[in-house]
C-alpha positions as CSV (number, residue, x, y, z in Angstrom):
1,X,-1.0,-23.4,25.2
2,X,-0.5,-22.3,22.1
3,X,0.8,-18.1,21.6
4,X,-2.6,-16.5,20.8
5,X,-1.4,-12.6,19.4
6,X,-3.7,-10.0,20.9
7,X,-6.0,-7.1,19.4
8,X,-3.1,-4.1,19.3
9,X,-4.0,-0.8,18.1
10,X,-3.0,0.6,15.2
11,X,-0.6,3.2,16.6
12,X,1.1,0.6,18.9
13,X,1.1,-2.1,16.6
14,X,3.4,-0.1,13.9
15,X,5.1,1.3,17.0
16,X,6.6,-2.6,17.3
17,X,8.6,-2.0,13.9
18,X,11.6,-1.6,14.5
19,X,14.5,-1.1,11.4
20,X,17.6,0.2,11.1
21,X,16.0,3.9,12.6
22,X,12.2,4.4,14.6
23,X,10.0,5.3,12.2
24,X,6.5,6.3,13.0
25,X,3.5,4.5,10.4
26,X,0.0,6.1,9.7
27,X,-2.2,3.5,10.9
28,X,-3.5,0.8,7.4
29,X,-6.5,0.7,6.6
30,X,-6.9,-2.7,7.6
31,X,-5.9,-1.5,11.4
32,X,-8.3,1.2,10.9
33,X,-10.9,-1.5,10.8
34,X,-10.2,-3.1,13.6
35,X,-10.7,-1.0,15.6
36,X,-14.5,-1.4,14.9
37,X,-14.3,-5.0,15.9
38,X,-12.5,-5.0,19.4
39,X,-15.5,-7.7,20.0
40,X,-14.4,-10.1,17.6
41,X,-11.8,-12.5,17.2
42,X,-8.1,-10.9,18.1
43,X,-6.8,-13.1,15.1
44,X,-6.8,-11.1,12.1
45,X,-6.7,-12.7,8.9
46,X,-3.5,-12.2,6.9
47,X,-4.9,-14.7,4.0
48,X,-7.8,-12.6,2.3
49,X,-9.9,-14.2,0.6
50,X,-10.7,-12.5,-2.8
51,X,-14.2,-13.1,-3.4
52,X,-15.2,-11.5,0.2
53,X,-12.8,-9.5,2.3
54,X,-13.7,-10.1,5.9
55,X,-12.2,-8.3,9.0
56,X,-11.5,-11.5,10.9
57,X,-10.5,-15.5,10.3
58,X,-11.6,-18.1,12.2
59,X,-9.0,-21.0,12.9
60,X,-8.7,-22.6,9.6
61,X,-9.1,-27.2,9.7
62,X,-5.1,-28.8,10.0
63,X,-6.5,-30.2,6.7
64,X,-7.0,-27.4,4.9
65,X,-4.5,-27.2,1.1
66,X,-3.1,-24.7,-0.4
67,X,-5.5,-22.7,-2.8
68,X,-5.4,-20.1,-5.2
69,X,-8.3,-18.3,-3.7
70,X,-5.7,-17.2,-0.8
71,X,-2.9,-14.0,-0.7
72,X,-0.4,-13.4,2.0
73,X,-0.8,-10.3,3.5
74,X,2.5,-8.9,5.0
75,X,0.9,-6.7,7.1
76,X,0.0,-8.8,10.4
77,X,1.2,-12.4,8.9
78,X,2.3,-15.2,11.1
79,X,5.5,-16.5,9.6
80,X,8.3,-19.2,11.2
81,X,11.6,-18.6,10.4
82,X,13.9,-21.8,10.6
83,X,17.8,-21.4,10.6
84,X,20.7,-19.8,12.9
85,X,21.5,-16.8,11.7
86,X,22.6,-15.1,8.4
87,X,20.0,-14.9,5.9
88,X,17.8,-16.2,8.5
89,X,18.1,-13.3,10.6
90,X,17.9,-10.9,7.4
91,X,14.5,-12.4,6.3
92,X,13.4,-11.8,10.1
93,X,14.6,-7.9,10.5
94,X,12.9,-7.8,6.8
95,X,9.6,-9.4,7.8
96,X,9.1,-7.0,11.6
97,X,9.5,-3.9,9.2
98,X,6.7,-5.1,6.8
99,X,4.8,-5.4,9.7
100,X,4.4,-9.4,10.2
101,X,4.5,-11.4,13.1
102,X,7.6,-13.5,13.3
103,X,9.1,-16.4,15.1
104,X,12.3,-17.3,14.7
105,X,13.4,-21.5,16.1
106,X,16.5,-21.2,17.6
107,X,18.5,-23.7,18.9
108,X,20.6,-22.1,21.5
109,X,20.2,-18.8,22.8
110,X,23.3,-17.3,21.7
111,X,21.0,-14.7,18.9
112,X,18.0,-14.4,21.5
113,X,18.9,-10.7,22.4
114,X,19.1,-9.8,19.0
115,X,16.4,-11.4,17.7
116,X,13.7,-10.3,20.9
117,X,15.6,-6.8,19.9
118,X,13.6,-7.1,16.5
119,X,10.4,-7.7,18.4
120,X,10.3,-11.1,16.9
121,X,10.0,-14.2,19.7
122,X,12.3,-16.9,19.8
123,X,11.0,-20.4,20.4
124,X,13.4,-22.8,21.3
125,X,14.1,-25.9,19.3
126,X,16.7,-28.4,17.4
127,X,15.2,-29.2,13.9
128,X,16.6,-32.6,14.2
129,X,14.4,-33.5,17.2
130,X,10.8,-34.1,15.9
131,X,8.9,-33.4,19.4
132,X,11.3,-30.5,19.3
133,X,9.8,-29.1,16.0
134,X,6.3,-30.3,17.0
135,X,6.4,-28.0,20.6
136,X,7.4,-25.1,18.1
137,X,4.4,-25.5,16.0
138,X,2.1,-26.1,18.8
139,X,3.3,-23.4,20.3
140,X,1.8,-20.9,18.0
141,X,-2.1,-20.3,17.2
142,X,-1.5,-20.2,13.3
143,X,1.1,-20.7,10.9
144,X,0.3,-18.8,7.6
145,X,3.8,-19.5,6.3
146,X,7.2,-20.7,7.1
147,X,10.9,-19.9,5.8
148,X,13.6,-22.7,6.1
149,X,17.2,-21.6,5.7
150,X,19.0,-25.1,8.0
151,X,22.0,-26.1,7.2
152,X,24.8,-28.1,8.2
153,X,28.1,-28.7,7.5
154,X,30.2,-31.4,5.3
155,X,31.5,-33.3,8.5
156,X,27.3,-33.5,9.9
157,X,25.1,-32.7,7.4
158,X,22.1,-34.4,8.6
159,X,20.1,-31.0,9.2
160,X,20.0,-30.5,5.8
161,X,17.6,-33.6,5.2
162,X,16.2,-34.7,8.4
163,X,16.3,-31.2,9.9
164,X,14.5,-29.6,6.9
165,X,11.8,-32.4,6.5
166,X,11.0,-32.4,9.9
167,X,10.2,-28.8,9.9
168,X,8.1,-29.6,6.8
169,X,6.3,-32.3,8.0
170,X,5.5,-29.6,11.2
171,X,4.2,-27.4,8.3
172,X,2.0,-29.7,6.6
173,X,0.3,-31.0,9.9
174,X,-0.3,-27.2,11.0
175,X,-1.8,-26.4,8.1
176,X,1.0,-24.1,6.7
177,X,0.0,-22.5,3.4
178,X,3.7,-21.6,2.2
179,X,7.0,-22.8,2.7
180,X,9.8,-21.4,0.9
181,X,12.8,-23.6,1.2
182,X,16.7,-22.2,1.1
183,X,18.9,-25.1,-0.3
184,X,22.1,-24.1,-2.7
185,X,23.5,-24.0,-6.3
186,X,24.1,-28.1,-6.7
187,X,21.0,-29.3,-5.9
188,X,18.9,-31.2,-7.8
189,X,18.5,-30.3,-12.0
190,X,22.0,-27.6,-10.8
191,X,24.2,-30.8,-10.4
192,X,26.4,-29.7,-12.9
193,X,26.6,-25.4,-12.0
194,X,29.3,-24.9,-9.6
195,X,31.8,-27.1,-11.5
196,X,32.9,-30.8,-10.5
197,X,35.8,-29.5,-8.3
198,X,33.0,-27.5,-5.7
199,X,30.4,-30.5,-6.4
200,X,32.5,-32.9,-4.6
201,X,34.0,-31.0,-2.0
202,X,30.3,-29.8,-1.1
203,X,28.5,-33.4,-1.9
204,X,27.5,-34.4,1.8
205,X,25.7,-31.7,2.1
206,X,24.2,-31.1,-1.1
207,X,23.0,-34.7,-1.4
208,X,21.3,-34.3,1.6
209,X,19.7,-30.6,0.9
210,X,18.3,-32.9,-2.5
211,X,16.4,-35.0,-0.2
212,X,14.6,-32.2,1.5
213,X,13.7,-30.5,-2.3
214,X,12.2,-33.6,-2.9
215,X,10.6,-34.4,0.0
216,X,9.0,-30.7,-0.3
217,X,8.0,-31.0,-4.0
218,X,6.4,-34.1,-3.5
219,X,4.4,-32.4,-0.7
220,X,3.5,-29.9,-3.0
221,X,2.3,-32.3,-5.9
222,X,-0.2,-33.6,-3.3
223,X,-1.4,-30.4,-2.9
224,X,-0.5,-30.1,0.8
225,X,1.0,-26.7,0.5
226,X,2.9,-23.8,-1.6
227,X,6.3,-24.1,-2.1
228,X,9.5,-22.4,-3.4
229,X,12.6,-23.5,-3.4
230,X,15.4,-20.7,-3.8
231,X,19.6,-21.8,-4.8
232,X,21.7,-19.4,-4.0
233,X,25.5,-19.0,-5.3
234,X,28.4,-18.6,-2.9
235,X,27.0,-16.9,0.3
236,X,29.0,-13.6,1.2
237,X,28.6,-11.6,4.4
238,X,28.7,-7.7,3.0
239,X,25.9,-5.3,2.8
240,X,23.0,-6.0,0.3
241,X,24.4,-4.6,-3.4
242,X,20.8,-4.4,-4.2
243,X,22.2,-6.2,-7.9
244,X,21.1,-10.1,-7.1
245,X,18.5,-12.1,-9.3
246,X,16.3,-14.8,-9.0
247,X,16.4,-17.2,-12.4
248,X,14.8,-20.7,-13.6
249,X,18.4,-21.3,-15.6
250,X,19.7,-23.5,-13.6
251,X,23.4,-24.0,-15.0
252,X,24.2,-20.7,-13.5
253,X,26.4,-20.5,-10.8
254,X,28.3,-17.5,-8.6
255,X,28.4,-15.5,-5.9
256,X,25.6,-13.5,-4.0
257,X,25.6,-11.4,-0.6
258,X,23.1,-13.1,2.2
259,X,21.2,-9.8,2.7
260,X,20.4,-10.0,-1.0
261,X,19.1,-13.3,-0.5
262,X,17.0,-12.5,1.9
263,X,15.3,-9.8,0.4
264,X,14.5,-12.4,-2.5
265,X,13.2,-15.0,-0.2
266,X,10.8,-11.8,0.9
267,X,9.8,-11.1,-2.3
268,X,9.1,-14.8,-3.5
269,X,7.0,-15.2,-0.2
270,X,4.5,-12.7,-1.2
271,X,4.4,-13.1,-4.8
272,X,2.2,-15.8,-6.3
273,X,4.8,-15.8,-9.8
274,X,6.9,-17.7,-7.5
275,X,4.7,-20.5,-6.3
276,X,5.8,-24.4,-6.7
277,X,8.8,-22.7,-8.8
278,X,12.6,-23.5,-7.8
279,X,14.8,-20.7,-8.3
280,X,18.4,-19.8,-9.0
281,X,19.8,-16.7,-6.9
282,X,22.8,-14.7,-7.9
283,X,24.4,-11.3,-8.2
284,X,24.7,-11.0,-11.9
285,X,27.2,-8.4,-11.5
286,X,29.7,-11.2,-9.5
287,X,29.3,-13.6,-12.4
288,X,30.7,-13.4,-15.8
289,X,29.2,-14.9,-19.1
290,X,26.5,-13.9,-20.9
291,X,23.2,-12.0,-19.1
292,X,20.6,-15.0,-17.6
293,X,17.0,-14.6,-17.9
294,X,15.8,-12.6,-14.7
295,X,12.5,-14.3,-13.4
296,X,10.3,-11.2,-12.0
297,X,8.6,-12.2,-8.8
């Protein structure tokens, strides 16, 4: 059956938080309130809807679009994380200390410690296998937004198309509001950024990370869901520099640190700026050539 989260209180709630020390939250408000309405649904609604607040949100129709009259709320969120590791596992550590609920589809178990560690569960699933995907989803009461990061490599790059459209068909058929899609500079319109030499040496997979952007935008046209779709640069595993960018230019190419990427995918989930946009992400500082045009989630 599918994970149903229970009523927590507000002091033991925040206590699952971890980050990089314990820190001890003030109850929110909106825990504050529940604990007036122990009787009610334990599903608390992260999408509030601006015309009447309510405390609680009843299981919302599989057919349900995306609509304007909706916000993320960070705090108590359910939100899918796709991919192995790296900026995958960033976005995760980033989304437990905002206060969301997390999953994170594995494939193996080989970052389950860590992960669990986080306070973040760990369904188990290959993106390439559909009932796979499907048992993830189903496995979970609601789905208010998911975060994609797959990818292969040049010798099997299939995750990169099938992989990725299976977890967005998953999305669409749960009912998932946003999905914010991780691809790469060379996709799509950003053929021509990293230079013809990188182009071809990285065309398997950046062919098949176009199907996926496509697949996505099209989903979004039909008003089935949000999306974004974020590019980074050259992926580089140091600590965040705190410098990187999101842009619409997309002839700009360069380097950017995975942490930073993460906190951009963060930001571009909870900001409605970003919606149906696809976005460049690089460390301005790592790329020379005149200043690009920040876009300000």
């Amino acid at each position: 059956c599918a994970f149903r989260r229970p009523l927590l209180s507000a002091s033991y709630r925040h206590l699952l938080r971890i980050g990089s020390s314990t820190t001890f939250h003030q109850p929110t408000m909106q825990a504050q309130r529940l604990k007036q309405t122990t009787s009610r649904s334990a599903r608390v609604q992260p999408f509030v809807r601006i015309s009447r607040i309510s405390l609680v949100r009843p299981s919302r129709p599989l057919t349900m679009r995306a609509s304007a009259s909706y916000e993320l709320d960070p705090d108590n969120a359910s939100i899918l994380v796709c991919g192995g590791g790296g900026v995958a596992l960033h976005v995760t550590r980033k989304l437990k200390d905002m206060g969301s609920w997390v999953w994170m589809m594995q494939r193996t178990d080989v970052r389950k410690a860590e992960i669990e560690k986080m306070m973040a569960f760990v369904p188990k699933g290959d993106a390439l296998n559909k009932d796979d995907v499907q048992r993830v989803f189903d496995g979970i009461e609601e789905v208010d937004a998911v975060v994609c990061t797959l990818g292969g490599t040049v010798a099997d790059p299939r995750v990169d198309s099938e992989g990725n459209i299976n977890v967005i068909d998953a999305a669409i058929k749960k009912g998932v509001k946003k999905f914010i899609l991780v691809t790469s500079v060379g996709c799509g319109d950003s053929k021509d950024a990293p230079g013809e030499r990188v182009y071809n040496i990285l065309k398997p997979v950046l062919m098949e990370k176009d199907k996926a952007e496509e697949h996505l935008k099209a989903a979004g046209a039909a008003g089935k869901l949000t999306y974004v779709i974020i590019r980074p640069g050259g992926l580089v595993s140091e600590p965040a520099t705190g410098n990187a960018i999101v842009t619409e230019d997309n002839t700009v190419s360069g380097m950017i640190h995975r942490e930073d990427v993460a906190a951009l995918v963060v930001k571009a989930l909870f900001s409605k700026k970003a919606d149906n946009k696809v976005l460049t992400a690089i460390d301005p500082t790592k790329v020379p050539g005149p200043e690009r045009k920040v876009f300000q989630l």
